[in-house]
C-alpha positions, 0 to 999 in steps of 0.5 A, spaced: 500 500 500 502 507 497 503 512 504 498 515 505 494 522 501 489 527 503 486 531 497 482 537 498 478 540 492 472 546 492 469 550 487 474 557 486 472 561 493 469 555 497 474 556 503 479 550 500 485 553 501 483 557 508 481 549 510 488 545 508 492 551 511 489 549 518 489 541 518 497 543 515 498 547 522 494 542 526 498 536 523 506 536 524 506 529 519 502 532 514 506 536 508 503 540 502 505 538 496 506 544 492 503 545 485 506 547 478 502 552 475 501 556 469 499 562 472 501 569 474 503 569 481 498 573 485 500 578 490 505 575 495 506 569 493 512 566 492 515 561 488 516 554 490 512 555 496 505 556 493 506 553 487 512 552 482 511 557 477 513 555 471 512 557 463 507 553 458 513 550 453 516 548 460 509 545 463 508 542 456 515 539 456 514 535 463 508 533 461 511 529 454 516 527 460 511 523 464 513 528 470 506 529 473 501 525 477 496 529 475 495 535 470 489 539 468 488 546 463 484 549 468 482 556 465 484 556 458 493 556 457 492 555 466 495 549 466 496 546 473 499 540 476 502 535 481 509 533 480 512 527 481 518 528 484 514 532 489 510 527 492 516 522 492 520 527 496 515 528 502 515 520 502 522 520 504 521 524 509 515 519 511 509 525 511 502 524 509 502 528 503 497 534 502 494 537 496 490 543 494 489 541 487 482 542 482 476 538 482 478 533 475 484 533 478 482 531 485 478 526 482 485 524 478 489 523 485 484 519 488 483 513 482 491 514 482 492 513 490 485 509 491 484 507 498 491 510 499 488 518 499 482 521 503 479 525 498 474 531 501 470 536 497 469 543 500 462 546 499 459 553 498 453 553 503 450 556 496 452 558 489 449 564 490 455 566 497 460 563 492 459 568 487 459 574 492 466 571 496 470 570 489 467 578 487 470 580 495 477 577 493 477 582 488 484 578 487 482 578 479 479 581 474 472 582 473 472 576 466 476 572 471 472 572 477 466 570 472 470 564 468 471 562 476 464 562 477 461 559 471 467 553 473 465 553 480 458 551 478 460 546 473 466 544 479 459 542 484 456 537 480 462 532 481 461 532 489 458 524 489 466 523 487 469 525 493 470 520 500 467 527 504 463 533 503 465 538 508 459 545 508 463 551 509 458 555 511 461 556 518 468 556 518 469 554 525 465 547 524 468 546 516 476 546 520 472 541 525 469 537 520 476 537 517 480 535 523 476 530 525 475 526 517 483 527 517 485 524 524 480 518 523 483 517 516 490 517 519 488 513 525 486 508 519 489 501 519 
């Protein structure tokens, strides 16, 4: 049996990133695999740490190299992924591996890892709510927080893929629910 993974997915604006910060800050043998991506760095990120930025030609390259676990063009010419050698890194150093990645690719990593993976969904409590956080986050422009939302209403109905639903309606109970999923999972035999 692999070691084990934790994928966590949502819609754009559903509260993923917010959740894996936590249980990462709640779990010393959890470790984030840092994703490559396609896009521009937003403000205060940082390269290697939020994600490996790299351009299309390279990201094309290592995709005809086998170098991914799981790739996918999330917004036209926005390709993100998973790199093999950074799930085999934090293996070596004998961490449950969590990743911060898209719903496709989610459902990707849980057929690659089976019931070596938790997988868990992160749900807006409405779509309505979803559209008006991604427009408060103001972190893109207005046909990029529309392309998200449009994304995000398709991304929900692939919820029935995932092993949890966590509604994150009310942030607090959304970390528990979290905590507790992950620490069931990794106390599993």
């Amino acid at each position: 049996m692999l070691p084990k993974v934790i994928i966590v997915t949502a819609p754009s604006g559903a509260g993923k990133t917010t959740i894996v910060k936590h249980l990462l800050s709640q779990f010393p043998k959890l470790a984030f695999s840092v994703s490559a991506t396609t896009r521009t760095p937003r403000l205060g990120e940082i390269d290697g740490i939020d994600y490996y930025f790299i351009s299309v030609e390279e990201f094309n390259q290592r995709v005809l190299n086998k170098e991914f676990v799981e790739y996918e063009e999330v917004y036209h010419q926005t390709y993100y992924g998973t790199l093999m050698d950074e799930v085999k890194r934090l293996w070596k150093e004998n961490l449950v591996v969590v990743f911060d990645v898209d719903v496709k690719g989610s459902i990707t990593l849980k057929k690659n890892f089976g019931e070596s993976a938790l997988s868990l969904f992160i749900k807006p409590p409405s779509t309505q709510i979803l559209d008006q956080r991604l427009r408060n986050r103001a972190t893109d422009e207005l046909s990029k927080i529309e392309e998200r939302i449009a994304k995000a209403h398709y991304e929900l109905e692939f919820e029935e893929y995932f092993d949890r639903t966590i509604i994150n309606d009310n942030l607090s109970v959304a970390l528990e629910e979290a905590v507790i999923a992950v620490q069931d999972f990794i106390n599993k035999k």
